[in-house]
Structure formats: C-alpha cells, structure tokens
C-alpha positions as a Markdown table, in Angstrom:
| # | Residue | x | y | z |
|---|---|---|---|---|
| 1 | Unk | 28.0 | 6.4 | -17.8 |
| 2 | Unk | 27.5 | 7.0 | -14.1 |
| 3 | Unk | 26.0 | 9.6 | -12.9 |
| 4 | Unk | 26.3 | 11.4 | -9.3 |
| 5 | Unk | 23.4 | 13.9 | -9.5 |
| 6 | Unk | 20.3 | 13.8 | -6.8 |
| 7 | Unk | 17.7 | 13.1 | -7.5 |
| 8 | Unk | 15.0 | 14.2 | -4.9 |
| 9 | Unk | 16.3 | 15.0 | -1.5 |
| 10 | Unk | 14.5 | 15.7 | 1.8 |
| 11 | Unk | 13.7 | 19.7 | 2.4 |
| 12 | Unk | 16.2 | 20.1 | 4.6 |
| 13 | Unk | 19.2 | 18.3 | 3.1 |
| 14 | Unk | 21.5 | 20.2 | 1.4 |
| 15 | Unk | 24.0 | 18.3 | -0.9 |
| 16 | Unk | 26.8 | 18.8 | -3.4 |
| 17 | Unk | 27.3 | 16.6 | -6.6 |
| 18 | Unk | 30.2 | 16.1 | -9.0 |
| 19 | Unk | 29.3 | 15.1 | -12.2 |
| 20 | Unk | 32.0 | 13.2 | -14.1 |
| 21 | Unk | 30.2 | 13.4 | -17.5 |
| 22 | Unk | 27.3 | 16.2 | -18.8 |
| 23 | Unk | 24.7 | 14.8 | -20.7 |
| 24 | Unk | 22.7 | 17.6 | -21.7 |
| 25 | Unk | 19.4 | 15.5 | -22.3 |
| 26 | Unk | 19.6 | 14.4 | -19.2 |
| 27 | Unk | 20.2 | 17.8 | -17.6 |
| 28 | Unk | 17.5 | 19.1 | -19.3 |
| 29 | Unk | 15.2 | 16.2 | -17.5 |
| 30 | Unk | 16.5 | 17.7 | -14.4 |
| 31 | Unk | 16.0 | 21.2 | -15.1 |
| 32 | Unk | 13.9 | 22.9 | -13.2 |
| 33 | Unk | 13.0 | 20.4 | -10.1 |
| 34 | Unk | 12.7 | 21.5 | -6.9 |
| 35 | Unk | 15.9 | 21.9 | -4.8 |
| 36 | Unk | 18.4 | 21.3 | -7.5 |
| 37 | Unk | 20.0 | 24.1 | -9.1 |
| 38 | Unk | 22.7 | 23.9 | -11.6 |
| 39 | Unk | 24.3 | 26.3 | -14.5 |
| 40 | Unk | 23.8 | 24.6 | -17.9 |
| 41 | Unk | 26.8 | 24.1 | -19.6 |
| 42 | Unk | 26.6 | 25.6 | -22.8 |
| 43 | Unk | 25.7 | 28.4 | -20.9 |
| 44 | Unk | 29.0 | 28.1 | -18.5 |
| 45 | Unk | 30.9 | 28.1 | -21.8 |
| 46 | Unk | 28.6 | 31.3 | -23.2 |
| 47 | Unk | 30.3 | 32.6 | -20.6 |
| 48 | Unk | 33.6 | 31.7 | -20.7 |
| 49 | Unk | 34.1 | 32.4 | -24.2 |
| 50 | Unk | 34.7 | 36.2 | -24.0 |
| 51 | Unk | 37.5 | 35.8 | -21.2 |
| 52 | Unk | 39.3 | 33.0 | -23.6 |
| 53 | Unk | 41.7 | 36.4 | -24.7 |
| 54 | Unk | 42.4 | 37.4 | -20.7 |
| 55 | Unk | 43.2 | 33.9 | -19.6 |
| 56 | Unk | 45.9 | 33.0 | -22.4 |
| 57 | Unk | 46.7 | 30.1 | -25.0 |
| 58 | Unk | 47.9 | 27.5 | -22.3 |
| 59 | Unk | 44.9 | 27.8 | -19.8 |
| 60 | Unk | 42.5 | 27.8 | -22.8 |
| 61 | Unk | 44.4 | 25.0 | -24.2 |
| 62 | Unk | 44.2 | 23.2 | -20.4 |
| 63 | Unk | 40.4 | 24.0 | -20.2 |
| 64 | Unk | 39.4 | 22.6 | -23.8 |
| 65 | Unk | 41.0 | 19.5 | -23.3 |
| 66 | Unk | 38.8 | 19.2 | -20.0 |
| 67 | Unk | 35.9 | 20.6 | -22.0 |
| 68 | Unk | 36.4 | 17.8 | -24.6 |
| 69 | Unk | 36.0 | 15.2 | -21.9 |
| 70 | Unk | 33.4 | 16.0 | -20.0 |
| 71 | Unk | 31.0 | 18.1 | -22.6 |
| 72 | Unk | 31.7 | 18.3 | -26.1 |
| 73 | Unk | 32.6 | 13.9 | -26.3 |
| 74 | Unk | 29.3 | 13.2 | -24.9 |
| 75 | Unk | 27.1 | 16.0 | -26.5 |
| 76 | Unk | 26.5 | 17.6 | -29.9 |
| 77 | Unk | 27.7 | 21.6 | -29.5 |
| 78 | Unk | 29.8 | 21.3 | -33.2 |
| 79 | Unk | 29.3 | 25.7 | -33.2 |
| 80 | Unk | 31.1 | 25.9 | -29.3 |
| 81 | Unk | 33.7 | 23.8 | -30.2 |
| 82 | Unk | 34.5 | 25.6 | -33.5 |
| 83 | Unk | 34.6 | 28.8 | -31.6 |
| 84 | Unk | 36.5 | 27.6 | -28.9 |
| 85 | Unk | 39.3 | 25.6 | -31.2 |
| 86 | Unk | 39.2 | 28.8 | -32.9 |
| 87 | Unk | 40.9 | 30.7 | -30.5 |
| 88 | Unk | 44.5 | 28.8 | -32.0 |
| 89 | Unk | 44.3 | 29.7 | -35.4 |
C-alpha cells in the first residue's frame, strides 16, 4: 500500500496529503501528533449517514462504491457497511 501522509514537517510548512487507501491502524498511530490534523473516517461516515435520505439512491450508490475502495476493503467496519448497504433494501 503506499501511503502519502506526513509525517513530521517543519513548524512553518503547511502541506496537503491525499491518501489513496485508509488504514485505520495506521491513522490511529498518527492521531494526535503535532501539526497533522485529520477527520477519522468512521467518523466522516458517522456523519454522512443521516444525509444518505437527502442525497438520493444514485449518489449513495456513487459514494459506497468509493467507500468500498478506499475504507471498508482495507478495514474491518462490518456494522457501517451493513447500515450503509442498507439504505437499498
């Protein structure tokens, strides 16, 4: 897996970093370090959940399979996915 996340950076460096996968034991590691600040994922999707019924079947349906890929193939959430497959039944 690659990872683009930073790691330390100087005090006056600010930086942007796209992740392609989320590994939450990593991001737990990371949690919490100076300078680096970053909404969990499982809480993103906490989120998220109660708007699933605003936002419609197709962008749900859009945003799972991107879920899928980056979160819930790489990380044991078997509850959020339930909910979130769910919302087609």
């Amino acid at each position: 897996m690659r990872y683009l996340i930073p790691f330390s950076w100087p005090v006056a460096v600010f930086a942007r970093a796209t992740m392609l996968t989320y590994d939450a034991d990593l991001m737990a590691r990371l949690a919490g370090r100076p300078g680096l600040r970053f909404t969990p994922f499982p809480e993103f999707l906490d989120r998220y959940m109660p708007t699933m019924g605003d936002l419609g079947q197709a962008k749900v349906r859009q945003d799972l399979a991107a879920f899928k890929r980056f979160y819930f193939d790489h990380n044991d959430d078997p509850i959020r996915l339930r909910v979130l497959e769910a919302f087609f039944e």
